[in-house]
N, C-alpha and C positions, 0 to 999 in steps of 0.2 A: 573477302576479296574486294580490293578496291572499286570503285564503277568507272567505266570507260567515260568519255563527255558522249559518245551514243545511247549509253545506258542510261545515263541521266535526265539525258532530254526524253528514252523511250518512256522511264518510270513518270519522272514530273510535271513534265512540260506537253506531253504529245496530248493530253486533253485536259489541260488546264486554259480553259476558258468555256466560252459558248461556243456551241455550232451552229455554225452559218450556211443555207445552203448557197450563198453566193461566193464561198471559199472552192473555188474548183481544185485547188491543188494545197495543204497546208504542214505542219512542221512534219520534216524527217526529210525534203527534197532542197537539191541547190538552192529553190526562191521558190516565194509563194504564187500562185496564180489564184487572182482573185478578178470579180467580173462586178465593175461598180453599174447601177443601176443610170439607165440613160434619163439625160436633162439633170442629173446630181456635176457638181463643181467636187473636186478631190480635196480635202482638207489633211494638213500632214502637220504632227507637233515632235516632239522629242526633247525630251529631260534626262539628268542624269543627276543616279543621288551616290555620294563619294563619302565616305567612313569620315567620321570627325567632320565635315564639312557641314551633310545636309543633313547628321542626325546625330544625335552621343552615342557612343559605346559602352557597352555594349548595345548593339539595337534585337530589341524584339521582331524577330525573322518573319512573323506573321503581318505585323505592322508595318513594315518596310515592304512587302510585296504589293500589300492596300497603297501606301502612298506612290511606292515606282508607278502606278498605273494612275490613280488620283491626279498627281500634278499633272500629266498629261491628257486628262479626260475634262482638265478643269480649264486647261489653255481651249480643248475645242468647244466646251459650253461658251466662252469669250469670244467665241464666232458666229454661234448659233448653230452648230451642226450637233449631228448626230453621229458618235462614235461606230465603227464596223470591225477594223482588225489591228492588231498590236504584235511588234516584234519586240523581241526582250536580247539582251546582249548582257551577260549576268559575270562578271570575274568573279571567282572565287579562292580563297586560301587555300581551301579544302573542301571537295565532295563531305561533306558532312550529312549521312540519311537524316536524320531526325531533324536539324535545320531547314532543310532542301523540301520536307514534308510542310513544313508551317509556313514557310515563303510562299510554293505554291497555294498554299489553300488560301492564304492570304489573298497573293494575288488572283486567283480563280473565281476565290467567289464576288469579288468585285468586278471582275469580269463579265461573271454571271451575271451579274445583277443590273448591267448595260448592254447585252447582248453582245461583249465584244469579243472577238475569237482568238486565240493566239496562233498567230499562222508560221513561225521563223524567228530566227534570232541567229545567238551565239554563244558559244559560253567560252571558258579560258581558268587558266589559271594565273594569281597575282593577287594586288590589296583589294578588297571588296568594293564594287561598284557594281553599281546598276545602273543600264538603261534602257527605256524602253523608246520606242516610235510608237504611237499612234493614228492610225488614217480613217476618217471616216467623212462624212460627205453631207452637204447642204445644197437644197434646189439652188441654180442655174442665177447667180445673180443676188443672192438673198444676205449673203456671209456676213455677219458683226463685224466691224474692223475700231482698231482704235479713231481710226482719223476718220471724220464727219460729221462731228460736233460743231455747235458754231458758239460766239455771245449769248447768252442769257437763254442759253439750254441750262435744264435741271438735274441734278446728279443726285444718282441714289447708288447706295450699296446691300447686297445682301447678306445675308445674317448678323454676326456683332463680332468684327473685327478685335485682332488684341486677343484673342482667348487664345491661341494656336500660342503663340510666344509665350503665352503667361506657362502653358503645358508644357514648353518646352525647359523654361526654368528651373519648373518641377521636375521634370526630366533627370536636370542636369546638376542640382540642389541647390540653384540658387535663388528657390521662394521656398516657402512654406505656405502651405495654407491647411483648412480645415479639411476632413473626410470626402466631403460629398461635394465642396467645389473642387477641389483636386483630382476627384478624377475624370469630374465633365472636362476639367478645364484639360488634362493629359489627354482622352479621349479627340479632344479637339484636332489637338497635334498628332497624334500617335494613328487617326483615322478619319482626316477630314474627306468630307462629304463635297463632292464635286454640283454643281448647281447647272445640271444639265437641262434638267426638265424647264428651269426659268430661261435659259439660253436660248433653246430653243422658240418658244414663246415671247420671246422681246423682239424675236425677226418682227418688222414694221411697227414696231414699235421703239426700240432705242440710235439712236442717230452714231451714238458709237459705245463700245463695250473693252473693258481688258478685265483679267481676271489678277485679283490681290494678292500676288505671291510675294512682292517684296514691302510691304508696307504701303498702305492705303493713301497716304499723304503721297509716296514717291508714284503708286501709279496712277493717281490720278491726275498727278501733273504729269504724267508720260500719257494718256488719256488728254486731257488738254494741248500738250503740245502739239502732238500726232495731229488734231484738228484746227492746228491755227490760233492757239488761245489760252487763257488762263483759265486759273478755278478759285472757287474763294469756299472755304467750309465752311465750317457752322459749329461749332466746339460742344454747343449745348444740344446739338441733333444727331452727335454721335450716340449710335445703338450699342451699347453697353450691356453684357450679361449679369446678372446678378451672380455669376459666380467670380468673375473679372472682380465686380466691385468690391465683393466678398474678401478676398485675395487681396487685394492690393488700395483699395479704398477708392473713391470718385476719380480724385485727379490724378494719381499714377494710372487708373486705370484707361484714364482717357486718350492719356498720353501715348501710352501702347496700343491703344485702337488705335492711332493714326501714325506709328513708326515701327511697331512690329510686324512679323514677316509668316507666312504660312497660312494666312488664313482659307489659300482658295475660293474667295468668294467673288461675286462678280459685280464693278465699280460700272457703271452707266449712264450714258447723257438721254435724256429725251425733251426732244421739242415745247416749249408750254402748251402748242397748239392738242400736244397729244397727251398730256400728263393725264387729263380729266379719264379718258380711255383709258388710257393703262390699266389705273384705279380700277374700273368699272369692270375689265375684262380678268384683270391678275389681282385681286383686291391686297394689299401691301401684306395685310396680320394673318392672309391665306401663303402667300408668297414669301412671306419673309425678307421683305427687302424695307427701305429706309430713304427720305431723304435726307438728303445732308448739304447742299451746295449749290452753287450755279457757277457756269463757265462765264468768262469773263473776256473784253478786249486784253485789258493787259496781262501780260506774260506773267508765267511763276504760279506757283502752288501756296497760296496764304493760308490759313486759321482765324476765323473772326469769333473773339468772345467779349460781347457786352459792349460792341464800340470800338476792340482794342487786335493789331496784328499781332499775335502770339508768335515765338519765333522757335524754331526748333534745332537741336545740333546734331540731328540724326532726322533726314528723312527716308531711310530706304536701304536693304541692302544692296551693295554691292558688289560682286567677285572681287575682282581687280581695284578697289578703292586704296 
């Protein structure tokens, strides 16, 4: 017997996530009734990932539920908040049980593992899309925003950029590479790891923050623009994975840490006056972050190697380009 979309959401959805006891009211009603915690500012994101667009086909149903939640837990680390509840809006072809199982556990246990709750949504029939809202909340004043950078702020990024695109290649079969970087580098893409705990953490410390979903080069000159300003990199203080390298060798792989897209990781300015602190409090090799750059008076997003403007013909994805 077919499942009703009530059935659906009773089986998969009604406790896939965390429980929260600030969820007063959550999935199976009109709308959620939730009770944010007083002196928190409300923080709200929302992504949507579309078949052939944001992933290849076939996608593994378990990995697509980790990411629908991921790119939106990775836009509020770029704020410095803390994740609380998620709405999911799920189109599907067909009720399929055994897909519907792996999606949720997917997205569930990542859920789990930020305390986020799933309180509401929607589901439908049609081509497969996903998307989720995410809300969760940051003291009263505190939020990471892109714009508040100035000149001759310092820029760092975390993790090693380029590895999510490189997994997606392999994805898609348009690299090769050996065993054992193939499948950190798939891994990368197929279940990146949102950089919450550092977001949180940079509150009074980073002057402005965005997080790398379209290629490190294009947001961090959306990161400098946002504040008034250019940015200059640093070619030879890109953080590079040894499986990146592995794959594709030095300078392809470099080139993809600053023009491919997916990495989720989080791009940030800080003051000189506070870099030494940073250090001190978040040690960079504990943290996993990098410098790479300084904002600049003039406008634009350059590459500096050895003296010389590197010039690129792709900085960033675009929908609509």
């Amino acid at each position: 017997m077919a499942l009703t979309e009530f059935a659906l959401i009773d089986r998969y959805f009604r406790s896939c996530g965390a429980t929260r006891g600030d969820v007063r009211l959550g999935v199976g009603d009109d709308a959620a009734l939730l009770a944010p915690a007083a002196g928190q500012e409300l923080v709200a994101a929302t992504d949507t990932l579309v078949a052939g667009v944001h992933y290849p086909e076939p996608a593994d149903p378990a990995s697509l539920g980790h990411r629908a939640l991921a790119v939106n837990l990775s836009d509020l680390a770029a704020m410095g908040a803390r994740p609380a509840w998620a709405l999911l809006a799920l189109t599907l072809p067909q009720a399929e049980p055994a897909w519907l199982a792996q999606f949720a556990a997917g997205l569930g246990e990542l859920a789990r593992a930020h305390d986020v709750a799933l309180v509401g949504g929607d589901t439908t029939r049609g081509p497969l899309c996903v998307t989720v809202t995410l809300l969760g909340h940051v003291p009263g004043g505190s939020a990471l925003r892109r714009a508040g950078a100035a000149p001759g702020d310092v820029l760092f990024v975390s993790g090693t950029p380029g590895d999510a695109a490189a997994g997606l290649a392999l994805e898609q079969g348009r690299l090769a590479a050996a065993p054992e970087a193939s499948a950190y580098l798939r891994e990368r893409f197929l279940r990146p790891q949102p950089r919450l705990a550092l977001g949180e953490r940079l509150r009074g410390y980073a002057s402005a923050c965005i997080d790398v979903s379209d290629g490190l080069l294009a947001d961090a000159g959306k990161l400098a623009a946002a504040s008034g300003a250019g940015v200059e990199l640093d070619w030879a203080a890109l953080p590079l994975s040894e499986s990146l390298r592995a794959a594709l060798g030095a300078e392809r792989a470099g080139e993809l840490a600053l023009t491919g897209g997916d990495d989720y990781e989080l791009c940030f300015a800080v003051h000189p006056d506070r870099v030494a602190s940073l250090a001190a409090e978040l040690p960079p090799q504990r943290w996993g972050y990098t410098r790479i750059g300084t904002l600049r008076a003039a406008p634009g997003a350059v590459v500096q190697r050895e003296g010389t403007v590197m010039e690129f013909s792709h900085s960033g994805y675009e929908h609509f380009a």
